[in-house]
RODO-2510 file (C-alpha; in nm, 4 decimals, decimal comma):
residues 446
     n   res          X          Y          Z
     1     x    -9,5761    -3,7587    -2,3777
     2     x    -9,3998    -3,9960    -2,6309
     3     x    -9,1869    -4,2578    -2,4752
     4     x    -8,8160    -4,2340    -2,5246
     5     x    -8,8125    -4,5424    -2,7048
     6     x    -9,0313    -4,4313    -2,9568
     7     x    -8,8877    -4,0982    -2,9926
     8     x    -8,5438    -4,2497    -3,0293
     9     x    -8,6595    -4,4813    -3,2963
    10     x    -8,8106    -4,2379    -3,5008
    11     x    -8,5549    -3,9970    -3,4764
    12     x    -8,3092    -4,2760    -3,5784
    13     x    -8,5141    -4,4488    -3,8727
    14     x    -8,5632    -4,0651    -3,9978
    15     x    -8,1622    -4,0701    -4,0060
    16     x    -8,1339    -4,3833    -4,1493
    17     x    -8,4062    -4,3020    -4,4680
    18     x    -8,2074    -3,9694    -4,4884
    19     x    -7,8986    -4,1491    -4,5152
    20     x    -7,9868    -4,4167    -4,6973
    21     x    -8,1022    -4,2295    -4,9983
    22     x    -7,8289    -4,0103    -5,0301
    23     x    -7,6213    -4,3036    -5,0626
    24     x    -7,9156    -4,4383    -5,3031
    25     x    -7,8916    -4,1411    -5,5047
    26     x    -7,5184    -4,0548    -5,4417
    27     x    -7,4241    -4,4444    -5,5523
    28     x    -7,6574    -4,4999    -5,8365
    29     x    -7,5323    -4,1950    -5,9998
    30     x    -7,1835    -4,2940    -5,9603
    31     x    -7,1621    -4,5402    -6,2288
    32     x    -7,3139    -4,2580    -6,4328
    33     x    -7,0810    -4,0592    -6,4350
    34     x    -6,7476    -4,3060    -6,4401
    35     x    -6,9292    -4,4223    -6,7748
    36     x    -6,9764    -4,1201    -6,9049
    37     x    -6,6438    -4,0105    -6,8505
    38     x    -6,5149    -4,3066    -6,9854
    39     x    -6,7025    -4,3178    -7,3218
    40     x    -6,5848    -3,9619    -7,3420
    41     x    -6,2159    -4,0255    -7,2964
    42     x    -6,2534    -4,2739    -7,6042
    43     x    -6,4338    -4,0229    -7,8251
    44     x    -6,1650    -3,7691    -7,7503
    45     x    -5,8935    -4,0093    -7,8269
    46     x    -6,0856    -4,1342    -8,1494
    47     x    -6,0942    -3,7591    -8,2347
    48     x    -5,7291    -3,6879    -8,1775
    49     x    -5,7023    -3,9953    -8,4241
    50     x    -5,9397    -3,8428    -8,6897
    51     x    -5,7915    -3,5341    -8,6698
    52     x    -5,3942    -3,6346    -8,7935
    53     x    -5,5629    -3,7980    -9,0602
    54     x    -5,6984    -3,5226    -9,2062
    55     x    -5,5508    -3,2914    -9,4714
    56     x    -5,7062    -2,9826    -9,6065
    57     x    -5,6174    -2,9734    -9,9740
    58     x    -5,5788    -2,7321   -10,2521
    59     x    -5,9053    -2,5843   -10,2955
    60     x    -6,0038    -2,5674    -9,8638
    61     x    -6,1976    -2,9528    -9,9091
    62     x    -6,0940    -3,1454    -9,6009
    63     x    -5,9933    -3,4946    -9,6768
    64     x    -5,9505    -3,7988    -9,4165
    65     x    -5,7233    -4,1081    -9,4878
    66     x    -5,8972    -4,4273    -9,4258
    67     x    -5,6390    -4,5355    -9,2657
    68     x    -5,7065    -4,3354    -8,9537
    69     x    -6,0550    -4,4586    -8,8784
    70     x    -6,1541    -4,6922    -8,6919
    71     x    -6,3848    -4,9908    -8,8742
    72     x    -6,6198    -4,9299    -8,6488
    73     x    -6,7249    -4,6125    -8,8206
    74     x    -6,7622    -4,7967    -9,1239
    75     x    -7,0055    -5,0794    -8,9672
    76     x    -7,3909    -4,9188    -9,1013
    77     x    -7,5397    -4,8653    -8,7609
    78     x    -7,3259    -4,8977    -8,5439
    79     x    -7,3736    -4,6418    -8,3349
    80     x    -7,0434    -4,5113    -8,3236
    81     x    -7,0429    -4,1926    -8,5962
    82     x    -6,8554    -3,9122    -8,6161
    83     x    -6,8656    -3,5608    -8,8207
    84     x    -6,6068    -3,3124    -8,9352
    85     x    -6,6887    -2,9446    -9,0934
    86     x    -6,4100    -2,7590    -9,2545
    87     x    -6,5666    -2,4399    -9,4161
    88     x    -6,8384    -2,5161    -9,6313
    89     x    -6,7360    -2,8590    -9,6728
    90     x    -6,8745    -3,1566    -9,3943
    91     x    -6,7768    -3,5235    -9,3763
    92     x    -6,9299    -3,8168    -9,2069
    93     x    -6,8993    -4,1386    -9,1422
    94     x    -6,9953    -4,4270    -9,3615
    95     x    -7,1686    -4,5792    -9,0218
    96     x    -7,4765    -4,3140    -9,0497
    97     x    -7,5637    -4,4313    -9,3737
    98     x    -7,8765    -4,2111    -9,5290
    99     x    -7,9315    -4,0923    -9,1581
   100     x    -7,8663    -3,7524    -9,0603
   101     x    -7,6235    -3,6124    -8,7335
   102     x    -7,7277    -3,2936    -8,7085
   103     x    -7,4881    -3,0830    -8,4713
   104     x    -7,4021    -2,7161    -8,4815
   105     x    -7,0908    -2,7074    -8,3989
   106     x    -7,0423    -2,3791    -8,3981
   107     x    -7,2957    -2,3168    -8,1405
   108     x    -7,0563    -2,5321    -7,9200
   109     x    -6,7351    -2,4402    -7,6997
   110     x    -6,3761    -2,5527    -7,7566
   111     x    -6,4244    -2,8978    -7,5873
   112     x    -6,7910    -2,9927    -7,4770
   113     x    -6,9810    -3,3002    -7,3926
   114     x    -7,3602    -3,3236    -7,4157
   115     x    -7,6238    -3,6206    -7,5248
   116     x    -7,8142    -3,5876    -7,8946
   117     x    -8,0563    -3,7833    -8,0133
   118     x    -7,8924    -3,9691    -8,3323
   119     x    -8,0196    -4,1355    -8,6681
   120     x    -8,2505    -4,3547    -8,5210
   121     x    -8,3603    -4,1786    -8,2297
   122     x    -8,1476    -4,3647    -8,0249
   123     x    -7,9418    -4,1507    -7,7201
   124     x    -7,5848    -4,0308    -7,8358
   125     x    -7,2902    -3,9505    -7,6052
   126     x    -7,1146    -3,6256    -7,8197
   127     x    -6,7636    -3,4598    -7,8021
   128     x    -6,7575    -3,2465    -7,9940
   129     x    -6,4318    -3,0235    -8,0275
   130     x    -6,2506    -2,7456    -8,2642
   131     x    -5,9291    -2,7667    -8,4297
   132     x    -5,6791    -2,5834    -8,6739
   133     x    -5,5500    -2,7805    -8,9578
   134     x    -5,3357    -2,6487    -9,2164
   135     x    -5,4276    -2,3326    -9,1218
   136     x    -5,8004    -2,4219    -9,1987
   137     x    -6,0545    -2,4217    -8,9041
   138     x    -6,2243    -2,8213    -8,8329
   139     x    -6,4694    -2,8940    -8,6166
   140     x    -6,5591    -3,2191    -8,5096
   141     x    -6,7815    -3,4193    -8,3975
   142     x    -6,8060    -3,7797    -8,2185
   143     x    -7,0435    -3,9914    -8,1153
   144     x    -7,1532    -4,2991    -7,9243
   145     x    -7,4797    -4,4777    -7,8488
   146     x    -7,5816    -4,4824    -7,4914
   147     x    -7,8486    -4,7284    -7,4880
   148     x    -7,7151    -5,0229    -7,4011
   149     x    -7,4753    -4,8956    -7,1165
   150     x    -7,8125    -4,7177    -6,9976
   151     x    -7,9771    -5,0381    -7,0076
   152     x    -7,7541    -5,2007    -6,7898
   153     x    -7,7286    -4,9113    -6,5422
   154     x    -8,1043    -4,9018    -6,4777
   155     x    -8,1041    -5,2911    -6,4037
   156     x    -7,8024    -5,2047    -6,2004
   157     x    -8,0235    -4,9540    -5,9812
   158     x    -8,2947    -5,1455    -5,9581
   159     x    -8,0939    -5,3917    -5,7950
   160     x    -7,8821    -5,1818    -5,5754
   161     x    -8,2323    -5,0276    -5,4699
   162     x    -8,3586    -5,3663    -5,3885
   163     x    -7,9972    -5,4223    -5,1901
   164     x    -8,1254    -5,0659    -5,0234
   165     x    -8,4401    -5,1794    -4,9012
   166     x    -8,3155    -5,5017    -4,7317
   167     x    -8,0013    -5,3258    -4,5231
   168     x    -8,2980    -5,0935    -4,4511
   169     x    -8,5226    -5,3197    -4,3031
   170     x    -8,1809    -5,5074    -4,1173
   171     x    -8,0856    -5,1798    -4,0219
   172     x    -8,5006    -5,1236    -3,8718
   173     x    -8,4894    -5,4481    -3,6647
   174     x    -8,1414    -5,3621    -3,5782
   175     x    -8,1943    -5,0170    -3,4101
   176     x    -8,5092    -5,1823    -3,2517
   177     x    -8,3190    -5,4321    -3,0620
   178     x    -8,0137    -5,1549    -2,9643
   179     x    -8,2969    -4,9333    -2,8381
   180     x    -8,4164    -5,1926    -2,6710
   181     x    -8,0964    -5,3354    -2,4809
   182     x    -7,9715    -4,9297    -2,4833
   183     x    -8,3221    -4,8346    -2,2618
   184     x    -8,2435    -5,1440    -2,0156
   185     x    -8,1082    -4,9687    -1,7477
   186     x    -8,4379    -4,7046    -1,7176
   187     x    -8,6271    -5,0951    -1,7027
   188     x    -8,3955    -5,1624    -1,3773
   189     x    -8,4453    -4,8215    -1,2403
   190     x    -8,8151    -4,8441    -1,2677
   191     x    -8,8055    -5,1831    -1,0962
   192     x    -8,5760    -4,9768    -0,8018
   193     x    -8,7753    -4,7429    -0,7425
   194     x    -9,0844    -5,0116    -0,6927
   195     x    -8,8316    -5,2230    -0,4431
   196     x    -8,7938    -4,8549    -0,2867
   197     x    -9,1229    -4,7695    -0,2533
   198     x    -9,2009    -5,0954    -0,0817
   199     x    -8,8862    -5,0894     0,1435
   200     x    -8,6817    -5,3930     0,0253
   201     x    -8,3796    -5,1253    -0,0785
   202     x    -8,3148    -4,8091     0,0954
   203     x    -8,1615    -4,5980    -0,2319
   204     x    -8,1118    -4,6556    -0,6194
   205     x    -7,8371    -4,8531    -0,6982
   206     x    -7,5454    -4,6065    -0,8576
   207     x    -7,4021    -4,8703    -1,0966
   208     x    -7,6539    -4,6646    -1,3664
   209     x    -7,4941    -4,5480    -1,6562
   210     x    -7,3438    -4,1440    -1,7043
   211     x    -7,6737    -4,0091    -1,8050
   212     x    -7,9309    -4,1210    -1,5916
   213     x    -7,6491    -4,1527    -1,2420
   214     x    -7,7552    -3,7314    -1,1888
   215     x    -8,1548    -3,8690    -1,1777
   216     x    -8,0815    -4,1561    -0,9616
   217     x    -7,8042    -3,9285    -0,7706
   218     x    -8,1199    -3,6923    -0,6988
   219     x    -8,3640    -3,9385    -0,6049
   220     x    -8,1481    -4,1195    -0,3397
   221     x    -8,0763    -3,7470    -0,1949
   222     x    -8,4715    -3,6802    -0,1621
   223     x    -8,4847    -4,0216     0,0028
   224     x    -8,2348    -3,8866     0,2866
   225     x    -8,3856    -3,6016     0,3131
   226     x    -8,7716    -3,7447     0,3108
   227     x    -8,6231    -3,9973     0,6051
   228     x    -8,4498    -3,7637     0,8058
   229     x    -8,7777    -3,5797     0,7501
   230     x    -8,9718    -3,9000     0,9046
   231     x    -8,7599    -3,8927     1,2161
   232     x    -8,8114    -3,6057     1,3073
   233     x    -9,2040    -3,6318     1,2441
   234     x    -9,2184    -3,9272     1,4734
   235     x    -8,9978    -3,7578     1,7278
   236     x    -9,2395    -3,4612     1,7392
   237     x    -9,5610    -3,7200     1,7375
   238     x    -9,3700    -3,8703     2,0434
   239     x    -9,2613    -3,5992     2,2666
   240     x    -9,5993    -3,4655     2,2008
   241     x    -9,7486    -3,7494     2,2725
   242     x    -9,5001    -3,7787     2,5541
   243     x    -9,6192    -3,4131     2,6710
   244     x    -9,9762    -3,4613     2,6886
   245     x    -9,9554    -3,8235     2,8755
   246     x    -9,8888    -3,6374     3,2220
   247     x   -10,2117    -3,3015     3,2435
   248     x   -10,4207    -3,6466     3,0550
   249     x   -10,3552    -3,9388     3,3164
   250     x   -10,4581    -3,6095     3,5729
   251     x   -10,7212    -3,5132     3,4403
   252     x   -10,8386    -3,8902     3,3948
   253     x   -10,7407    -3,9518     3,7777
   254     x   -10,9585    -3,6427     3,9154
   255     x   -11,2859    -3,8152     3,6770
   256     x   -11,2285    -4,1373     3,8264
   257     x   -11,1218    -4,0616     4,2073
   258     x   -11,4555    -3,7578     4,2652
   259     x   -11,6750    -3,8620     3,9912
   260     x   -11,7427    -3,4882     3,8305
   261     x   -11,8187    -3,3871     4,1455
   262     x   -11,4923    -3,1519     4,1544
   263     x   -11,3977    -2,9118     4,4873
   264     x   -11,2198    -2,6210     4,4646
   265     x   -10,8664    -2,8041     4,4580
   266     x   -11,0089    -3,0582     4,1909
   267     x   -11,1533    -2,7966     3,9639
   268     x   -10,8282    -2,6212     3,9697
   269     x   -10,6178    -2,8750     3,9280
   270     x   -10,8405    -3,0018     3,6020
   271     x   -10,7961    -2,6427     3,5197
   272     x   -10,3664    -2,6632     3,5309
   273     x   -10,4050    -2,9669     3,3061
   274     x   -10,6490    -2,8903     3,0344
   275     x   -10,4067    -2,4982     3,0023
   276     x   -10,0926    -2,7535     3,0115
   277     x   -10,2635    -2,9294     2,7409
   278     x   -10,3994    -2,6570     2,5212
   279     x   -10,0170    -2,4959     2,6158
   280     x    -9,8799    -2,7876     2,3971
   281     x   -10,1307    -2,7936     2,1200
   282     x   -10,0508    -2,4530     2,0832
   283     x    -9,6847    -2,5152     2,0562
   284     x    -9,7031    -2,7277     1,7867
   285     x    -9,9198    -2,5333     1,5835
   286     x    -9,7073    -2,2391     1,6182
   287     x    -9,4225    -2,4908     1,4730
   288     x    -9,6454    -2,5420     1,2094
   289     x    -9,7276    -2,2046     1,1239
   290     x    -9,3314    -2,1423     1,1230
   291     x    -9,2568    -2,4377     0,9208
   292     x    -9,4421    -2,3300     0,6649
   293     x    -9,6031    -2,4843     0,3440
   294     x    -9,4937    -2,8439     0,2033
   295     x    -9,2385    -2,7686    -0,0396
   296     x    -8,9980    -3,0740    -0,0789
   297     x    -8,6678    -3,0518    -0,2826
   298     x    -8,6974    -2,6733    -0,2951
   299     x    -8,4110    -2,4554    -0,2022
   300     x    -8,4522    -2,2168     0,0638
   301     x    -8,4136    -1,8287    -0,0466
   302     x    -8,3342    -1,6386     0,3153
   303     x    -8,3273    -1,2852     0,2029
   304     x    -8,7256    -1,4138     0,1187
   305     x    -8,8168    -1,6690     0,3658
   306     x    -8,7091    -1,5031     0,7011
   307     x    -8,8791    -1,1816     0,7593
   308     x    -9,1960    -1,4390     0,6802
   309     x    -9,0890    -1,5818     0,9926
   310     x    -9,0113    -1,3088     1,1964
   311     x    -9,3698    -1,1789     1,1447
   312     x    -9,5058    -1,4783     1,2191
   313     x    -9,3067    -1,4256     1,5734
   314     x    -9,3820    -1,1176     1,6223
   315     x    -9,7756    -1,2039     1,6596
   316     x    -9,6813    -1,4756     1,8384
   317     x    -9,5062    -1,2743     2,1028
   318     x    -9,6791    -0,9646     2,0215
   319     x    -9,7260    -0,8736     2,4292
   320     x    -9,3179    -0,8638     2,3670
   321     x    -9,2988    -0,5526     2,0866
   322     x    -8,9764    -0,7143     1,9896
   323     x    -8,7273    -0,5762     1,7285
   324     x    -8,6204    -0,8367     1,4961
   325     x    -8,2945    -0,7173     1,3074
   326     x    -8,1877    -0,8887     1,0283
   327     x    -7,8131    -0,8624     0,8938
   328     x    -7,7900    -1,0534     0,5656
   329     x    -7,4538    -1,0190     0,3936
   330     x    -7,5873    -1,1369     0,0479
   331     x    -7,8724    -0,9867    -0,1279
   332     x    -7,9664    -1,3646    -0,2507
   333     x    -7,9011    -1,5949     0,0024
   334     x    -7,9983    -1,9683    -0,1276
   335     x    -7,9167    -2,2569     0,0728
   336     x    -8,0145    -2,6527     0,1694
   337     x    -8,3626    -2,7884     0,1635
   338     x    -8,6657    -2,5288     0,2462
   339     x    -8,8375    -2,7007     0,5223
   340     x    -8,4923    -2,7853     0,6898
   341     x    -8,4270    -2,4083     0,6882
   342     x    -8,7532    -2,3366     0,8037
   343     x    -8,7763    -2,5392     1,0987
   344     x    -8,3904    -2,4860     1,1809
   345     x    -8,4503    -2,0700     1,1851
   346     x    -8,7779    -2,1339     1,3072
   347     x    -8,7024    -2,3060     1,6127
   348     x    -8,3540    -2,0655     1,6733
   349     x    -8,5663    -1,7368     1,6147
   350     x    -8,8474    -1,8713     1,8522
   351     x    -8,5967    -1,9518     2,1092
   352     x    -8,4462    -1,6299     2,0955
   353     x    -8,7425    -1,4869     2,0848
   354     x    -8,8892    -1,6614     2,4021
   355     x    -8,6060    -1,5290     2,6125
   356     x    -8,5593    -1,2083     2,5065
   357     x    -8,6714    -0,8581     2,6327
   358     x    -8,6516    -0,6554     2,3401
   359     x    -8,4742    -0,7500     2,0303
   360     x    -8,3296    -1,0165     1,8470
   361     x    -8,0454    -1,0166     1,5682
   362     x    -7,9695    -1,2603     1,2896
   363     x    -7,6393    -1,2393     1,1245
   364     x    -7,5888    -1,4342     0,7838
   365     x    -7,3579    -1,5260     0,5040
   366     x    -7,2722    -1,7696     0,2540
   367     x    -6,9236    -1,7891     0,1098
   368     x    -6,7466    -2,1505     0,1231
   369     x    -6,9367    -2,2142     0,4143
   370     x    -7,3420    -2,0858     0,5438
   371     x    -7,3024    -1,8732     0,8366
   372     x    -7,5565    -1,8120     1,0920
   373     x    -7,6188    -1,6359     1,4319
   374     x    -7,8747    -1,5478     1,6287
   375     x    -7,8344    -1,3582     1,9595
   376     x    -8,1435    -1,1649     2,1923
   377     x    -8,0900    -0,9593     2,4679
   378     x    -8,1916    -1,2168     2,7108
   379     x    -8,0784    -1,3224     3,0464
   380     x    -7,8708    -1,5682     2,8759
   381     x    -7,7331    -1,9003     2,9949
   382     x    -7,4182    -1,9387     3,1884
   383     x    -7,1554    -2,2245     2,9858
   384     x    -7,1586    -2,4672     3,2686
   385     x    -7,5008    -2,5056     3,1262
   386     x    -7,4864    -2,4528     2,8033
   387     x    -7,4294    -2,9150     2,7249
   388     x    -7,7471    -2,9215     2,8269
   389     x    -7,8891    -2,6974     2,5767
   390     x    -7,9265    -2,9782     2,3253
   391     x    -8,0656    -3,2670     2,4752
   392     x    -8,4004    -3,3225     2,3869
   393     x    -8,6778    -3,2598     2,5882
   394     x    -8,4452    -3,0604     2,8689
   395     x    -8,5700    -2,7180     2,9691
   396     x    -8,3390    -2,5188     3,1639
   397     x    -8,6241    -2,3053     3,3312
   398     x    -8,9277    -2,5155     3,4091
   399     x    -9,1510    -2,1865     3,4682
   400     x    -9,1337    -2,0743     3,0720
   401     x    -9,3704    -2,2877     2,8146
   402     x    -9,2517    -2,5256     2,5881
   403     x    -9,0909    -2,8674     2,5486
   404     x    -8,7590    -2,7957     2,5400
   405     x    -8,7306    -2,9535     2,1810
   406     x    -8,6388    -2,6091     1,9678
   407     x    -8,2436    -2,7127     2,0120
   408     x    -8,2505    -3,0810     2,0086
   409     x    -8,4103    -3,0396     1,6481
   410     x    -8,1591    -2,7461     1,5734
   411     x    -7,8580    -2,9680     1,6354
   412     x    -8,0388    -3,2247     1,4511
   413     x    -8,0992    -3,0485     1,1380
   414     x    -7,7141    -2,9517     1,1385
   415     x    -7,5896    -3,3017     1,2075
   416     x    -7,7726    -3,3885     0,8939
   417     x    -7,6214    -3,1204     0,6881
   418     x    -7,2769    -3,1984     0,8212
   419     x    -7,2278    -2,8687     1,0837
   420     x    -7,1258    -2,7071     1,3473
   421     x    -7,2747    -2,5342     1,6734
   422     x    -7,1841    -2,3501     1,9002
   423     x    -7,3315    -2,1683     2,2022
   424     x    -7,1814    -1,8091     2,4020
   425     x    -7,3202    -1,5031     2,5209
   426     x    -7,3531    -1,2000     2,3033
   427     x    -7,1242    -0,9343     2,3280
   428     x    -7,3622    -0,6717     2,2345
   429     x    -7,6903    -0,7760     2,3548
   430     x    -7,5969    -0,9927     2,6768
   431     x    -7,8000    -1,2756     2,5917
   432     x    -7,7423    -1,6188     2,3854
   433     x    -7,5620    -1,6170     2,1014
   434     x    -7,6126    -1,9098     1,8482
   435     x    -7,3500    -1,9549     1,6018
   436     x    -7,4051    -2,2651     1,2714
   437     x    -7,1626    -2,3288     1,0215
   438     x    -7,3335    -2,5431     0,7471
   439     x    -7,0364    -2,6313     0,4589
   440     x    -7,1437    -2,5484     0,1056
   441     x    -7,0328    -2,9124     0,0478
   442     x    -7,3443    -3,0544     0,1348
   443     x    -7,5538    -2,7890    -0,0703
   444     x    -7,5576    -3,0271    -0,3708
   445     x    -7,6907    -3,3409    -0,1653
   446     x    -7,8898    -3,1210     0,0627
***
């Protein structure tokens, strides 16, 4: 893909050509058209001139006192000329000599301006108008060369297009250097996310301009969510490597103390270590299975995601038959980060599911806030007990399986998103009822 800096300063120096020669064209034709409306003003006042000093006498034959004309219509070649029809009769001036200024007037309109080619071939400027004089029809004609002024206008463009060029070039190195110093900031940011990637700065600065602060904004709220994510991976590699230290160090004790040569007592008690072990492998690959694919930064869609997890329970504790119910109030329930979801229903469902006899009920919403409960028909856990629920690694009945992390991680999961828990016993199914609030102010940094 084409860097922003290139496709900013092609985008701009297409602007700037575009501009540039409309104001080329627009500017150059300017003086065009002041001059020609200048020269034309002084033909029509010439005209007005001509026109009181002519008479139309007895027999319809215009006649024009000297007097009237200007002496530079007398001056051979002078390129100033003028012509004046009356009937059948025509006069012009003494400036076109033997040369001819042939116009049909009456071919024109009232009042019209137009270029002819005159005597000489030389480009004429012509107003040409109609009058009523004594009760005779005139028309007239008047006429200046152009070539000169034309002259001088061409040079003119030439030079303003030479002027052009040079504020386009300025204006090339200019827009360089802006897009330069403009793209700065995405230089720093680059540079950030190297210092972050190494660990000398734990988020992007936010002194980043308007546009890029929602990028940056992002980024540091992946790198929350990618450590939180580390913390609890290394809690997990601990407590499981926490787990398997004890049925390990026995196992290692019966191989060094008999020597493979194991009684009764000794095989069994190798036996109760290796199932204690193969218990905890287990557990975490059912955690796995429940947590799902890795799908960072996506949002998690309940209505979709859950009954994936209740099936995935309902293998798991398929010597159970349990009935999951699932009461969402929203028929597109989006909320938080996908793998926190995952692991925070996860672990809730498989709790419930542990304990219960024969069903288990999630309850859901999301209006201001993300509501959540999850209650089973379980023996339940009376509330002097219930503080102990979330301290990791505490298991309330030493007989079931586990590690007694499912909770601790809960409670993590809704520290991090700002929550609330809260433990009691379900009114309609007798067992534990889990109730999370999650505020839909943390959904946009979640």
């Amino acid at each position: 893909m084409t860097s922003i800096q290139t496709r900013l300063t092609l985008w701009l120096l297409g602007s700037v050509v575009i501009l540039l020669g409309l104001h080329w064209l627009v500017t150059s034709r300017a003086p065009v058209i002041f001059t020609e409306e200048y020269v034309a003003t002084r033909l029509e006042h010439d005209a007005e001139t001509l026109i009181n000093g002519l008479h139309i006498d007895g027999s319809g034959m215009a006649v024009l006192d000297s007097d009237y004309v200007a002496p530079i219509y007398f001056r051979l070649n002078s390129g100033h000329y003028y012509l004046v029809q009356s009937q059948d009769y025509v006069l012009t001036s003494r400036s076109l000599g033997s040369g001819e200024f042939n116009v049909q007037l009456t071919e024109k309109p009232h009042r019209a301006l137009f270029y002819h080619e005159g005597p000489d071939k030389q480009k004429l400027l012509v107003w040409a108008g109609h009058y009523e004089k004594d009760g005779h029809p005139v028309s007239l004609a008047i006429a200046e060369e152009m070539t000169t002024l034309d002259e001088h206008l061409g040079r003119f463009r030439w030079r303003f297009g030479a002027i052009t060029l040079a504020l386009f070039a300025l204006l090339v190195i200019t827009q360089r250097v802006i897009v330069r110093y403009s793209l700065k900031p995405l230089e720093r940011m680059e540079q950030a996310c190297r210092q972050l990637e190494t660990g000398d700065i734990e988020q992007l600065p936010e002194d980043v301009p308007v546009e890029v602060k929602p990028l940056a904004n992002e980024i540091n709220r992946l790198v929350g969510v990618m450590q939180h994510r580390l913390v609890r991976s290394r809690n997990a590699l601990g407590n499981l490597a926490h787990g398997l230290k004890t049925p390990l160090a026995m196992l290692s004790q019966l191989v060094d103390d008999r020597k493979n040569d194991f009684d009764a007592d000794g095989r069994q008690q190798a036996q109760t270590s290796v199932a204690q072990i193969q218990s905890i492998i287990n557990r975490e690959l059912k955690r796995a299975r429940l947590a799902g694919p890795e799908s960072a930064g996506q949002k998690f869609n309940m209505n979709v995601e859950t009954p994936d997890i209740t099936g995935v329970l309902s293998k798991i504790y398929a010597d159970k038959k349990l009935e999951y119910r699932l009461d969402l109030a929203q028929d597109d329930i989006q909320y938080g980060d996908r793998e926190d979801m995952l692991e925070l229903l996860g672990n809730l469902l498989d709790n419930a599911s542990k304990w219960a006899v024969s069903r288990v009920v999630l309850t859901a919403s999301l209006e201001k806030d993300l509501r959540i409960a999850v209650e089973d028909d379980g023996p339940g856990i009376p509330e002097s007990e219930r503080d102990a629920l979330a301290i990791r690694g505490k298991r309330l009945d030493e007989a079931m399986p586990g590690s007694g992390l499912g909770l601790s991680i809960v409670m993590d999961i809704v520290n991090q998103y700002e929550g609330d828990i809260h433990f009691s016993t379900s009114e309609s199914l007798g067992g534990l009822r889990v109730d999370i609030v999650l505020p839909a102010a943390t959904l946009s940094r979640s």
